[in-house]
Backbone as a chain_set.jsonl record, in Angstrom:
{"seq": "XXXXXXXXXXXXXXXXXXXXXXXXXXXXXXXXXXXXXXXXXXXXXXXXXXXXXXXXXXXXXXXXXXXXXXXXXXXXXXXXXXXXXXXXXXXXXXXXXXXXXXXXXXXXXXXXXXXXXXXXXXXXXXX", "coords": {"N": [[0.843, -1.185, 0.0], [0.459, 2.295, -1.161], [2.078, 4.886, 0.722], [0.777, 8.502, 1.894], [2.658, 9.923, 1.172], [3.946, 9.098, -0.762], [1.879, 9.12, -2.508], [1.373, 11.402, -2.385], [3.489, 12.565, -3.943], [3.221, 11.389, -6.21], [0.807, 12.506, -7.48], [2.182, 15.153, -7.951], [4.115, 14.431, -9.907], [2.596, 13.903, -11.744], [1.673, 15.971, -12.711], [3.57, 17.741, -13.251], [4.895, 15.972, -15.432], [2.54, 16.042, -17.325], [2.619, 18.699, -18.014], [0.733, 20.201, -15.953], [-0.68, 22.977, -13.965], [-1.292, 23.083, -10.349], [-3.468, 23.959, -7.774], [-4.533, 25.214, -4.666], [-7.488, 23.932, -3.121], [-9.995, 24.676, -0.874], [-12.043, 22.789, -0.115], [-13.127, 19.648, -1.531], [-12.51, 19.401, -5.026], [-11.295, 20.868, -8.232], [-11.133, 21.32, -11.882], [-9.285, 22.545, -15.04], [-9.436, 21.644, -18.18], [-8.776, 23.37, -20.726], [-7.479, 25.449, -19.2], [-5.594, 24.346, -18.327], [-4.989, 23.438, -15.707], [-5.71, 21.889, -12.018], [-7.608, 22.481, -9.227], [-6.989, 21.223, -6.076], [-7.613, 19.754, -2.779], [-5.084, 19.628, 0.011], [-3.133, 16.383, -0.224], [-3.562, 14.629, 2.175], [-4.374, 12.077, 2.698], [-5.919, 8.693, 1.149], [-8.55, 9.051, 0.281], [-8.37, 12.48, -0.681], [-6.107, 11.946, -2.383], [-8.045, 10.404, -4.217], [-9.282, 12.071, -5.227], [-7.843, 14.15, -6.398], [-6.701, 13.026, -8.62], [-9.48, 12.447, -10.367], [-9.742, 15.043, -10.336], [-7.42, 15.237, -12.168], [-7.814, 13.248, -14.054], [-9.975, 14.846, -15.459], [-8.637, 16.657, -16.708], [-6.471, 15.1, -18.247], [-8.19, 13.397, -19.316], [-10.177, 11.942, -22.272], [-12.659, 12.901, -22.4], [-14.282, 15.278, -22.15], [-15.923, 16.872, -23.743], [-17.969, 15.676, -23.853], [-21.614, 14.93, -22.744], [-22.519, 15.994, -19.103], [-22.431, 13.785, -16.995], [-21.113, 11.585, -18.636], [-18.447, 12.876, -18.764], [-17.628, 13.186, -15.986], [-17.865, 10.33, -15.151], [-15.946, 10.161, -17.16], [-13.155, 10.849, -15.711], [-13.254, 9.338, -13.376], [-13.168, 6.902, -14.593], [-10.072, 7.297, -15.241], [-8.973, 7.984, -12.849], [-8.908, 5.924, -11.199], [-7.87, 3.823, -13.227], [-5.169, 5.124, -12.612], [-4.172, 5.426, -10.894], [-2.032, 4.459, -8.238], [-2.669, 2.941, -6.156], [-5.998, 1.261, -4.966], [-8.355, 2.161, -2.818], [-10.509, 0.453, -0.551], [-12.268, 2.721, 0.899], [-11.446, 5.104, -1.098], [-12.94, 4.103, -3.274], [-15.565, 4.154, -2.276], [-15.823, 6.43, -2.25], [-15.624, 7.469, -4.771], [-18.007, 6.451, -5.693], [-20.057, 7.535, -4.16], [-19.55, 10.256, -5.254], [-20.166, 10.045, -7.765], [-22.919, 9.3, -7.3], [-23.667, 11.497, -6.524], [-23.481, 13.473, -8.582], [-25.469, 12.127, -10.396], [-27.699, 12.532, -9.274], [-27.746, 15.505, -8.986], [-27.81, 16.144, -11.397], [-30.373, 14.923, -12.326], [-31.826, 16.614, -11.027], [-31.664, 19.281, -11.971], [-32.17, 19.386, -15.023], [-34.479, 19.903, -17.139], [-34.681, 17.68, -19.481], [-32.529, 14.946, -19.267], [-29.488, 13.794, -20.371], [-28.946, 10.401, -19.863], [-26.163, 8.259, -19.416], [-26.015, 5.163, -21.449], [-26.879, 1.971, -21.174], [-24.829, -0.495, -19.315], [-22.239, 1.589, -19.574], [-19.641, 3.125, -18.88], [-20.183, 4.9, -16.587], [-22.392, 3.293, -15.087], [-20.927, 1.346, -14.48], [-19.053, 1.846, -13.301], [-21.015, 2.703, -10.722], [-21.537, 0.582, -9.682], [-19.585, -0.474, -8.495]], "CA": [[0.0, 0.0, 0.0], [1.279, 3.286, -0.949], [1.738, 6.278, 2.17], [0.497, 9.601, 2.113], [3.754, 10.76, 0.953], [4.424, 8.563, -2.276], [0.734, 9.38, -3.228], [1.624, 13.439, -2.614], [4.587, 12.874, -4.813], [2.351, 10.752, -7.569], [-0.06, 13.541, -8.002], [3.033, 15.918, -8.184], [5.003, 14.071, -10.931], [1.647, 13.67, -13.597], [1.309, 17.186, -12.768], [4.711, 17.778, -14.149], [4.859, 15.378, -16.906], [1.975, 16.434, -18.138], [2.42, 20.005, -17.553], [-0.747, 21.081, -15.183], [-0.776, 23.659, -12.911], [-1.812, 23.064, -9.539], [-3.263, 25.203, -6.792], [-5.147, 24.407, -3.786], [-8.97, 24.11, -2.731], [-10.504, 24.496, 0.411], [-13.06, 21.699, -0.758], [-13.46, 18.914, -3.187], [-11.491, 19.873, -6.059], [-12.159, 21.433, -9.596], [-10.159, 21.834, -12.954], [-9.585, 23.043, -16.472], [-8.938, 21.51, -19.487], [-8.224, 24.074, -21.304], [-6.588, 25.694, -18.878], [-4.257, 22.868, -17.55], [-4.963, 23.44, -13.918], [-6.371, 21.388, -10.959], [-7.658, 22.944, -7.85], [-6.964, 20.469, -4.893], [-7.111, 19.987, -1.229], [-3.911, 19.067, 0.082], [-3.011, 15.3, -0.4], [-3.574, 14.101, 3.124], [-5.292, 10.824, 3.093], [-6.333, 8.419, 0.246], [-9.425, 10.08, -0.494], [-7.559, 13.337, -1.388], [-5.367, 11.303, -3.55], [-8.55, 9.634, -5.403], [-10.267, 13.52, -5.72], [-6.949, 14.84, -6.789], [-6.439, 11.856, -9.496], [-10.134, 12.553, -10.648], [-9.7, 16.422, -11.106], [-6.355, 15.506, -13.171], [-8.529, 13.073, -15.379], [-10.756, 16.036, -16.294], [-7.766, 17.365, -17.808], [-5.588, 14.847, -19.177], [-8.578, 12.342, -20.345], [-10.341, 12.323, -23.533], [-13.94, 13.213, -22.179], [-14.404, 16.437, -21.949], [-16.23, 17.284, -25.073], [-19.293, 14.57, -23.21], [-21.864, 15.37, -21.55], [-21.614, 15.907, -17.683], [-22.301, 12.361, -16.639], [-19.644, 10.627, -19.411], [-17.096, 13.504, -18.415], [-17.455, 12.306, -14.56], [-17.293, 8.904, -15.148], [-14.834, 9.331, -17.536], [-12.512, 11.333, -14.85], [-13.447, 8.756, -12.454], [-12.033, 5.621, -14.454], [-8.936, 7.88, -15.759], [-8.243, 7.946, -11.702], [-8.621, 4.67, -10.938], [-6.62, 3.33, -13.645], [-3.767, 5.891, -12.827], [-3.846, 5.038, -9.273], [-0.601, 3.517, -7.436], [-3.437, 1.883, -5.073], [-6.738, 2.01, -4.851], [-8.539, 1.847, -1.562], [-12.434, 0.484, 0.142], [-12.425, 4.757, 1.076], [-11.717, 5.874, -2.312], [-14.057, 3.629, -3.947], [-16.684, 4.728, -1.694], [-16.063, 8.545, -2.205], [-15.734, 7.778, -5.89], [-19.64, 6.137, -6.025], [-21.089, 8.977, -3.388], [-19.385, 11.184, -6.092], [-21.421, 10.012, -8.809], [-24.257, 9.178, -7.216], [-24.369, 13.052, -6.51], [-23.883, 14.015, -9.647], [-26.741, 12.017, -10.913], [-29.414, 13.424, -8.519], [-27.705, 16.701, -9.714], [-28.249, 16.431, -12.816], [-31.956, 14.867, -12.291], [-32.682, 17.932, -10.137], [-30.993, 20.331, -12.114], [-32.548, 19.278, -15.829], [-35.634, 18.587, -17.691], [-33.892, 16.473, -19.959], [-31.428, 14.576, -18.734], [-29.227, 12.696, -20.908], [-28.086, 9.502, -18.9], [-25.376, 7.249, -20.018], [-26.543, 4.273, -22.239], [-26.468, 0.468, -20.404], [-23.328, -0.799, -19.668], [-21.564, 2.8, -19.536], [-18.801, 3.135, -17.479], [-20.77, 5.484, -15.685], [-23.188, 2.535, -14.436], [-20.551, -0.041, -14.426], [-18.449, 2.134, -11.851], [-21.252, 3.195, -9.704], [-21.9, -1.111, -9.323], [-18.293, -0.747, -7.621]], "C": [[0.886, 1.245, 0.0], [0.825, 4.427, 0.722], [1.08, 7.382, 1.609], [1.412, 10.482, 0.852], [4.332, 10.436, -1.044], [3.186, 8.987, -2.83], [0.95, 10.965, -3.517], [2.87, 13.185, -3.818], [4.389, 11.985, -6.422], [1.8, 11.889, -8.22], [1.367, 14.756, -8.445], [3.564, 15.451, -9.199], [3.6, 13.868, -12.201], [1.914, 14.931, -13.176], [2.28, 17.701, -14.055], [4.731, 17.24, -15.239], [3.874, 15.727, -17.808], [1.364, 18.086, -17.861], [1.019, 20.681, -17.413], [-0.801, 21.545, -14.2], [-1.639, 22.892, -11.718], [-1.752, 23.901, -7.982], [-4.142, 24.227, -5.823], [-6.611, 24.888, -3.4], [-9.403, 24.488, -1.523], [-11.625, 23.049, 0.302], [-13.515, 20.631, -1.977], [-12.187, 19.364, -3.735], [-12.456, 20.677, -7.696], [-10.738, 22.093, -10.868], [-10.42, 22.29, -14.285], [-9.341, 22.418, -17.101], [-7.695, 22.541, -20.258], [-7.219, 25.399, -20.936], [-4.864, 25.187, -17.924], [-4.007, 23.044, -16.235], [-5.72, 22.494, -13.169], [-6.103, 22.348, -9.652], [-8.218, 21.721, -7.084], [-6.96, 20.659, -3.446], [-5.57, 19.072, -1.23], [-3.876, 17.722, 0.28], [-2.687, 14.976, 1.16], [-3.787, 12.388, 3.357], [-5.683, 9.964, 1.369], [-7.484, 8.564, -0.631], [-8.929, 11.532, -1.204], [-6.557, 13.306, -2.208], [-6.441, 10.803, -4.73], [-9.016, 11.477, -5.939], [-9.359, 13.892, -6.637], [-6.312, 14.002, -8.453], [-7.66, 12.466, -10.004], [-9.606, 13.992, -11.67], [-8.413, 16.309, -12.159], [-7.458, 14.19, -14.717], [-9.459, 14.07, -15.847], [-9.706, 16.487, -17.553], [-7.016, 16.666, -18.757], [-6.622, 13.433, -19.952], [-9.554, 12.807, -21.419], [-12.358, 12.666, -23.379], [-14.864, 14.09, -21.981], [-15.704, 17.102, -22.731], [-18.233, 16.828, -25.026], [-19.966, 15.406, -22.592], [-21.988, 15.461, -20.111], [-21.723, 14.238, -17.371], [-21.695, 11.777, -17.316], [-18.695, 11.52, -18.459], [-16.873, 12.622, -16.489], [-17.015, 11.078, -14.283], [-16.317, 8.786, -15.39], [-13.606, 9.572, -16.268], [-12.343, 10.444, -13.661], [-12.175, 7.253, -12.842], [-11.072, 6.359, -14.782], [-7.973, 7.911, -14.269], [-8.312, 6.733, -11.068], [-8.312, 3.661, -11.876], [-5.459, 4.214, -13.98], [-3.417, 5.827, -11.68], [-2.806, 4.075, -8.613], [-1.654, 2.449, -6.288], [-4.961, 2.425, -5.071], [-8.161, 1.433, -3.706], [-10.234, 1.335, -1.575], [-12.568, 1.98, -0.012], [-12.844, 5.363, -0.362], [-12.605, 5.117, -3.378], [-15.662, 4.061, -3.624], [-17.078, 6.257, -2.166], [-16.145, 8.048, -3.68], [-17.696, 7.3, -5.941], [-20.693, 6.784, -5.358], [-20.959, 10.122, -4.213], [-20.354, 11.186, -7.185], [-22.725, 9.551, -8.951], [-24.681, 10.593, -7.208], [-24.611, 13.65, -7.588], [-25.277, 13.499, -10.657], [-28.269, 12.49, -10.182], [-28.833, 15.038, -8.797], [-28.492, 16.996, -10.733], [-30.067, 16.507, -12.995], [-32.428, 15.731, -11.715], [-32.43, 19.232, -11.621], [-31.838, 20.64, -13.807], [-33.878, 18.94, -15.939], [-35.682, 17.321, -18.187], [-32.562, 16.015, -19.969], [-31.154, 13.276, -19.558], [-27.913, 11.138, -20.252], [-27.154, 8.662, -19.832], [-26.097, 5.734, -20.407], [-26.186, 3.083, -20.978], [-25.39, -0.002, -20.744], [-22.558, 0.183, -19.932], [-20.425, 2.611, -19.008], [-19.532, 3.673, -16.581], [-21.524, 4.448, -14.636], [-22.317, 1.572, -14.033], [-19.696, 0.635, -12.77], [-19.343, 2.47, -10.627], [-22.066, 1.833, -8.981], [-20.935, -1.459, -8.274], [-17.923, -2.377, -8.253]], "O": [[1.809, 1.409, 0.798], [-0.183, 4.596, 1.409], [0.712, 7.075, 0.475], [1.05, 11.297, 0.003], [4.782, 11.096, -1.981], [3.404, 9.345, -3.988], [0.752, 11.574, -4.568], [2.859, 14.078, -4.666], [5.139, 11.966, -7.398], [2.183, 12.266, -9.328], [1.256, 15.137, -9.61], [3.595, 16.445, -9.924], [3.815, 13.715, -13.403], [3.11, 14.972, -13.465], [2.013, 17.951, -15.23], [4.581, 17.978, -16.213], [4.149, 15.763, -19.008], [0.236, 18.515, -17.621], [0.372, 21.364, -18.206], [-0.978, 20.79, -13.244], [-2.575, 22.161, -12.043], [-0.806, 24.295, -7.301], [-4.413, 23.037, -5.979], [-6.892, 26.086, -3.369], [-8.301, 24.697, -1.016], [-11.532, 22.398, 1.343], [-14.097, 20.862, -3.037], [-11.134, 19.628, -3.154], [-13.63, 20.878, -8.008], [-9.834, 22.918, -10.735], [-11.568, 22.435, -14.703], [-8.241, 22.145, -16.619], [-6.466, 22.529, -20.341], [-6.527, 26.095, -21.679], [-3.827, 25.523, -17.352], [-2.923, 22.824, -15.696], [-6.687, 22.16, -13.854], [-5.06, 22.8, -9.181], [-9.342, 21.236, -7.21], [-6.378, 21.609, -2.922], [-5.106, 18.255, -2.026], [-4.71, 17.466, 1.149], [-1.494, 15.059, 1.452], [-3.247, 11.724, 4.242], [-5.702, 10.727, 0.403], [-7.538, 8.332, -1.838], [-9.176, 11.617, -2.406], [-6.076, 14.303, -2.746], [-6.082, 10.729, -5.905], [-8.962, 11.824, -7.119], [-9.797, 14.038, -7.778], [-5.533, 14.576, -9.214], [-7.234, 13.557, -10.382], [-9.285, 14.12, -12.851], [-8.313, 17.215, -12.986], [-7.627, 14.415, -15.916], [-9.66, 13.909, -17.05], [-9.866, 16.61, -18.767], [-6.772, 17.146, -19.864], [-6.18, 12.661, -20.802], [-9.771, 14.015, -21.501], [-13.116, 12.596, -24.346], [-16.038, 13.856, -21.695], [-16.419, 17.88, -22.099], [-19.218, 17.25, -25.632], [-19.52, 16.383, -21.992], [-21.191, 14.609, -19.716], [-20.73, 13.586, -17.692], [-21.341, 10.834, -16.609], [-18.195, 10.991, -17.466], [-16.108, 11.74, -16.101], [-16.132, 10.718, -13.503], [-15.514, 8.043, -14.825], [-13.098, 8.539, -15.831], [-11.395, 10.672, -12.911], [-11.209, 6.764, -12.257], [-10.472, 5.529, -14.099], [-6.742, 7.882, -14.267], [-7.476, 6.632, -10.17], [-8.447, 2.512, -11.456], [-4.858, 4.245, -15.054], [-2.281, 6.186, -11.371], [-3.015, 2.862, -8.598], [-1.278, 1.394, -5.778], [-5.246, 3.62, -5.146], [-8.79, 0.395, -3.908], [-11.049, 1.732, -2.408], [-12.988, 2.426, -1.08], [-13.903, 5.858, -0.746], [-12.918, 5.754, -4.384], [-16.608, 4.232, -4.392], [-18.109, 6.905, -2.346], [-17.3, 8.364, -3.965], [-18.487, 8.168, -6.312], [-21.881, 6.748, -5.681], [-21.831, 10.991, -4.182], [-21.155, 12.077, -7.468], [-23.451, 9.392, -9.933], [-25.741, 10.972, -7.705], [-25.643, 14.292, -7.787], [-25.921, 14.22, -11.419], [-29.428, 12.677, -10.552], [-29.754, 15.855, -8.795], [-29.444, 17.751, -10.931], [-30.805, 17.386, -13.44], [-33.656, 15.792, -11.784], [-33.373, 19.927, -11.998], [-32.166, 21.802, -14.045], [-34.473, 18.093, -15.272], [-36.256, 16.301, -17.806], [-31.624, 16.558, -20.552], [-31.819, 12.243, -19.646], [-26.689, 11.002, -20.247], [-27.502, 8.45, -20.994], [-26.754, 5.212, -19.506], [-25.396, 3.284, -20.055], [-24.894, -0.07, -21.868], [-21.805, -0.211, -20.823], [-20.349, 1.467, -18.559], [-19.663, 2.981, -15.571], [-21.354, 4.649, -13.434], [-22.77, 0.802, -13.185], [-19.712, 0.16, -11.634], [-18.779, 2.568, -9.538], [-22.902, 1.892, -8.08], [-21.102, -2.315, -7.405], [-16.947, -2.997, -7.829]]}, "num_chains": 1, "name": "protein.A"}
């Protein structure tokens, strides 16, 4: 199992390699694409390693372009197959993540276009 410390210095080296700014959150996280940033909380714990993995798939995976429920998902598997480990915790926070975003969305829209059967979206929130 990785520490704390090799996970802070994971998220630090994609950053680098794939040159993307990073600043820090007070909450959650949130990034750009197009502007090659992630805003993170500080890498404490293995949940702030899966958030911080997530907000870098926004940027460096190919989903962007989707609408919100693909982009989520996709951001979701892009951090759990870029993950040095990946925990019970951060599996949990990843499927409370996108369970929220789907009662988002269903609140938020009339028409809401859900991901087809067999998505990733559905397959990850099966765990």
């Amino acid at each position: 199992m990785a520490d704390v410390e090799t996970m802070r210095d994971h998220i630090n080296m994609l950053c680098a390699r794939n040159q993307v700014r990073m600043g820090r959150h007070s909450r959650g996280g949130n990034a750009s694409r197009r502007g090659r940033f992630i805003n993170i909380r500080p890498i404490k714990s293995a949940i702030t390693y899966a958030v911080a993995l997530h907000e870098l798939g926004h940027v460096l995976g190919p989903w962007q372009s989707q609408p919100r429920l693909y982009k989520e998902a996709g951001a979701w598997k892009w951090a759990f197959e870029n993950a040095l480990v990946w925990t019970a915790p951060m599996q949990k926070t990843m499927i409370r993540s996108l369970t929220s975003y789907l009662k988002w969305q269903q609140r938020r829209r009339k028409f809401v276009r859900l991901p087809e059967r067999g998505h990733a979206f559905w397959l990850l929130l099966e765990g």
